[in-house]
C-alpha positions in Angstrom: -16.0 32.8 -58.2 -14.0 29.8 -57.3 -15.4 26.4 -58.3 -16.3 23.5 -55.7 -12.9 21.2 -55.8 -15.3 18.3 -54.4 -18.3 16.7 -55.4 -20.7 14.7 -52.9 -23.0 12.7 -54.5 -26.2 12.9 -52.1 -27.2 8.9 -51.6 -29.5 9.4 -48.7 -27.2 10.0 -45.7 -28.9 12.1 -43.1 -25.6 13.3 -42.5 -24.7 14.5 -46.2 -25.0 18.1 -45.3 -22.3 17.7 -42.4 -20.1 16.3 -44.7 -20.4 19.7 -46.6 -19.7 21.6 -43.8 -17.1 19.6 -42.7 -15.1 19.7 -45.9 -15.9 24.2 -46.2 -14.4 24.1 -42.1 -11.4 22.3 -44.0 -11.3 24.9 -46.3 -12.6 22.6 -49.4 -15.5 24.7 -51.8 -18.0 21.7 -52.2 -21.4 20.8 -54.1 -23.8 18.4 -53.2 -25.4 16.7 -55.9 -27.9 13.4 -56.1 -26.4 11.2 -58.2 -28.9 11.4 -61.2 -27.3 15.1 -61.6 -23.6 14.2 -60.9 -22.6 13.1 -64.3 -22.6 16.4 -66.2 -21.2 18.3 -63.1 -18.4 15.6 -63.2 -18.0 16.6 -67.1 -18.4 19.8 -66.7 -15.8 21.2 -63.1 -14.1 18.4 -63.3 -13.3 17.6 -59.5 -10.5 17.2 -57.5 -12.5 14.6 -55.5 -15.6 12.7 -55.4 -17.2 11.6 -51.7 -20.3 8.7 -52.1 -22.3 9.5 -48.8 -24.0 6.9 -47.0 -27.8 6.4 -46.9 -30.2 3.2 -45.8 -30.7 1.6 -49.2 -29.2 -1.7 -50.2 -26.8 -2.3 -53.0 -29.3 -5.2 -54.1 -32.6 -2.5 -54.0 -34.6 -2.1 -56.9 -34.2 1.7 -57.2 -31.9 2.0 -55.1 -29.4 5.7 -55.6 -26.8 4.7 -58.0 -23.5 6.9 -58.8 -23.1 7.7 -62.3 -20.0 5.3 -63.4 -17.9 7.8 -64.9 -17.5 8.5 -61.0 -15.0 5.5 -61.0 -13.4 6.8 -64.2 -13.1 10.0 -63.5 -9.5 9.9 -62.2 -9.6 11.7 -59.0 -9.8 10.2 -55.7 -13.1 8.8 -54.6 -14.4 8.2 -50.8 -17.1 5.8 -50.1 -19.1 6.4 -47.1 -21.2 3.7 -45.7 -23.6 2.6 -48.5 -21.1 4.4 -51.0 -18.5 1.9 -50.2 -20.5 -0.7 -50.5 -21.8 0.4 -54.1 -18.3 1.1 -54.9 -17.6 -2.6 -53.5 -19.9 -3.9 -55.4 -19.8 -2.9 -58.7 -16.1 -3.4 -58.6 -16.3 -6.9 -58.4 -16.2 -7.3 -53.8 -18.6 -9.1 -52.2 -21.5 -7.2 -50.0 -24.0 -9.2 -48.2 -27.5 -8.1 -46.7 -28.5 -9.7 -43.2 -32.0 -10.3 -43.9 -34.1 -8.5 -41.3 -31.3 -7.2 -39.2 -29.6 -3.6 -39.9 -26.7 -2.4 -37.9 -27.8 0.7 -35.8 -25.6 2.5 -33.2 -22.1 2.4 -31.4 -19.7 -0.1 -32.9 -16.2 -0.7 -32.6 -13.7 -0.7 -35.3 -10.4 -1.1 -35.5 -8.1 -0.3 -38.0 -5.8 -3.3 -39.5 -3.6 -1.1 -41.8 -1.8 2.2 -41.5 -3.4 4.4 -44.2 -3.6 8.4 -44.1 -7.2 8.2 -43.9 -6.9 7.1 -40.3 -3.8 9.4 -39.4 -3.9 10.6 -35.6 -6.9 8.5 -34.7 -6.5 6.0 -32.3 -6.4 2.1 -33.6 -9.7 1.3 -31.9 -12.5 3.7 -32.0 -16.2 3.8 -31.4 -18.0 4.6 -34.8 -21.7 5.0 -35.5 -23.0 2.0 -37.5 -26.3 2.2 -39.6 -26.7 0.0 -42.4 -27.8 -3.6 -43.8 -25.2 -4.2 -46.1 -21.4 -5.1 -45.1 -18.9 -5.5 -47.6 -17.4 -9.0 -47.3 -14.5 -9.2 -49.8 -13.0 -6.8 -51.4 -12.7 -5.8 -55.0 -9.4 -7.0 -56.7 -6.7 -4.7 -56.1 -8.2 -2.8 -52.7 -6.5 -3.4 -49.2 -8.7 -3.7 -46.1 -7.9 -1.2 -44.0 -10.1 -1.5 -40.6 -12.6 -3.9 -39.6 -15.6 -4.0 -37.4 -15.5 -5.7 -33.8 -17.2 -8.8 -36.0 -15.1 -8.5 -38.5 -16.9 -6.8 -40.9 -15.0 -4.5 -43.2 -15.5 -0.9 -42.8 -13.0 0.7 -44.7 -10.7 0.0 -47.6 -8.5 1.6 -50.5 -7.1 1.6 -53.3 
């Protein structure tokens, strides 16, 4: 039996299991993990590729889900959804904010500010669905900006 070629670490998305799917239709074998299991899986089929879902917690939660930092040294390419670019964001150093009381829920508009593959074939501006409280406000060192919400928020960035 062929072994998954990506990991997605399970942060509380209720969309985690399309994700899956999404990545088998693509032809990608995948395994979906929480994140307190992911280290030794990591160790032990090495992944070509790691995807964070997204999920409702905030970065600053006590107990909120956190990815097992060997994630971010484990030399393969790593996508941040949501909440998992925001962790990522913030443990490398970005800013993320929390608007007190207020969560982003529904359509939004991005646009993207930078051609990147990741956005290959899509139009510029796109609707998106938004849900979250956090928003990633800078950057870590050394990651481009790659699209923007209609208030400027960032909502997607690389490497």
């Amino acid at each position: 039996m062929r072994q998954p070629q990506l990991l997605i670490i399970d942060l509380g998305s209720q969309y985690t299991l399309v994700i899956a799917r999404t990545m088998r239709e693509l032809g990608f074998r995948t395994a979906v993990l929480v994140s307190t299991r992911a280290r030794q899986w990591i160790k032990a089929y090495k992944p070509r590729g790691i995807i964070l879902s997204g999920g409702s917690a905030s970065v600053y939660e006590k107990g909120s889900p956190r990815p097992p930092k060997e994630v971010l040294n484990s030399r393969v390419p790593v996508l941040g959804i949501c909440y998992g670019m925001q962790w990522m964001a913030h443990v490398l150093g970005g800013k993320v904010y929390t608007e007190r009381g207020s969560k982003e829920y529904g359509s939004a508009a991005i646009e993207c500010v930078l051609d990147d593959v990741l956005f290959a074939r899509t139009p510029r501006r796109q609707k998106v669905w938004a849900s979250h409280g956090d928003t990633v406000a800078k950057p870590p060192s050394g990651f481009a900006v790659i699209a923007r919400s209609n208030n400027g928020a960032i909502t997607a960035m690389r490497q």
